[in-house]
N, C-alpha and C positions, 0 to 999 in steps of 0.2 A: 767455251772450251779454252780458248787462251786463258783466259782468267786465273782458269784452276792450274794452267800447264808453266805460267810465269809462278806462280807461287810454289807449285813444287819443285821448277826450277830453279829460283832463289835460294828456297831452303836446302836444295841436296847441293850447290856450289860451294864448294870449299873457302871462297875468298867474300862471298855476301854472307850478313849477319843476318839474323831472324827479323830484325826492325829491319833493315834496310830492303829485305824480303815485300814486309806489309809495307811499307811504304811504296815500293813498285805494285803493289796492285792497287793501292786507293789512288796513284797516277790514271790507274788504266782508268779508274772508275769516273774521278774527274774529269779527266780530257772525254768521257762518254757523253759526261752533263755536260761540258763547254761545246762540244760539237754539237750535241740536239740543239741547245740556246743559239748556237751559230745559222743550224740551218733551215729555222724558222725565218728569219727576214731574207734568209739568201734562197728561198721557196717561191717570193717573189719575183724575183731576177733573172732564175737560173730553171730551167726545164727540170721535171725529175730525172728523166732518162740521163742527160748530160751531169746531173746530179750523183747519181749510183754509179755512172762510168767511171767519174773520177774519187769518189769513194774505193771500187772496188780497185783501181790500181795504184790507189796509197796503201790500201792495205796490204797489195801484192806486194808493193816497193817495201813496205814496212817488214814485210815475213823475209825479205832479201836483207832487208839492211842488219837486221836481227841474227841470220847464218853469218853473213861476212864477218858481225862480230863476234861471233863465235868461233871461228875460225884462226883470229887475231886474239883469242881469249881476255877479250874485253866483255867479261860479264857480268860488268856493272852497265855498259851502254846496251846491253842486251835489255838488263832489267827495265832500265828509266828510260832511254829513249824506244826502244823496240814497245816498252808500255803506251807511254804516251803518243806515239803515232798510230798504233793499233784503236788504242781509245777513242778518237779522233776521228778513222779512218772508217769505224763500225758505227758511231754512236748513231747513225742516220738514217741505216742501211734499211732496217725493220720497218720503220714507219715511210719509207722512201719507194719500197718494195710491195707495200699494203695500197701507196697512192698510185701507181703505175698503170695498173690496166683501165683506171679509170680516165688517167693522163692520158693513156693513148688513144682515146673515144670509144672504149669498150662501155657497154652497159652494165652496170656493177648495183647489184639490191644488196640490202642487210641479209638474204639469207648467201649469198655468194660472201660476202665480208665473212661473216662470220664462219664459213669454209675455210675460208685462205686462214683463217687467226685463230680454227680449231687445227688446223694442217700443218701451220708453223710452232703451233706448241707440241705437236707431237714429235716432230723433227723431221 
C-alpha cells in the first residue's frame, strides 16, 4: 500500500520530478532488502515479539515523521526519508508475524502455516 501511495504522491507533487518520483520507491524497496538481510543475524539475538514491537513503532514513528513533513511542505523528506524508513521498518514484519505463534510455544503443522500464508495473501 505505501508503495503505490508514495508513488503517486511523488508524481501528483508539484515540486518532485517523475525520476526523483522512481527513485523514492526503489529507496522503499532497497531499505525492504537491507532490513530482511538485517534481521536474519539480529533473529539471533533478539526475541521475535521484541522484534515486531519495535518494527511496528518505527513504522508508526515513520508515518508521523512523513505528516510533520508535510505540513512543513518538505516533499522531498516525505519521498526519501518517509521511504526509507517505512522500507526498513516493514521489511521484517511478514516473515516476523509467520514465526510468532510458534515463538510463543504454540504448536504450529504446515497445514496451520499454510492458513496464516493463504490468509495473509488474501488480505
Amino acid at each position: 500500500i505505501y508503495w503505490g501511495w508514495i508513488s503517486a504522491f511523488g508524481i501528483l507533487s508539484e515540486g518532485i520530478t517523475l525520476e526523483q518520483s522512481l527513485y523514492g520507491s526503489s529507496i522503499f524497496w532497497v531499505c525492504m532488502t537491507l532490513g530482511r538481510g538485517l534481521s536474519i543475524p539480529l533473529a539471533y539475538v533478539v526475541s521475535t515479539s521484541k522484534q515486531l514491537m519495535v518494527l511496528l513503532c518505527g513504522a508508526f514513528c515513520s508515518i508521523l515523521l512523513c505528516i510533520f513533513f508535510l505540513f512543513r511542505q518538505q516533499d522531498l523528506n516525505v519521498l526519501f526519508i518517509g521511504s526509507s524508513l517505512m522500507g526498513f521498518c516493514c521489511s521484517s514484519m511478514y516473515p516476523l508475524t509467520m514465526n510468532l505463534p510458534n515463538s510463543l510455544g504454540m504448536k504450529t503443522s504446515t497445514k496451520n502455516t499454510s492458513k496464516y500464508a493463504l490468509g495473509g495473501s488474501i488480505g
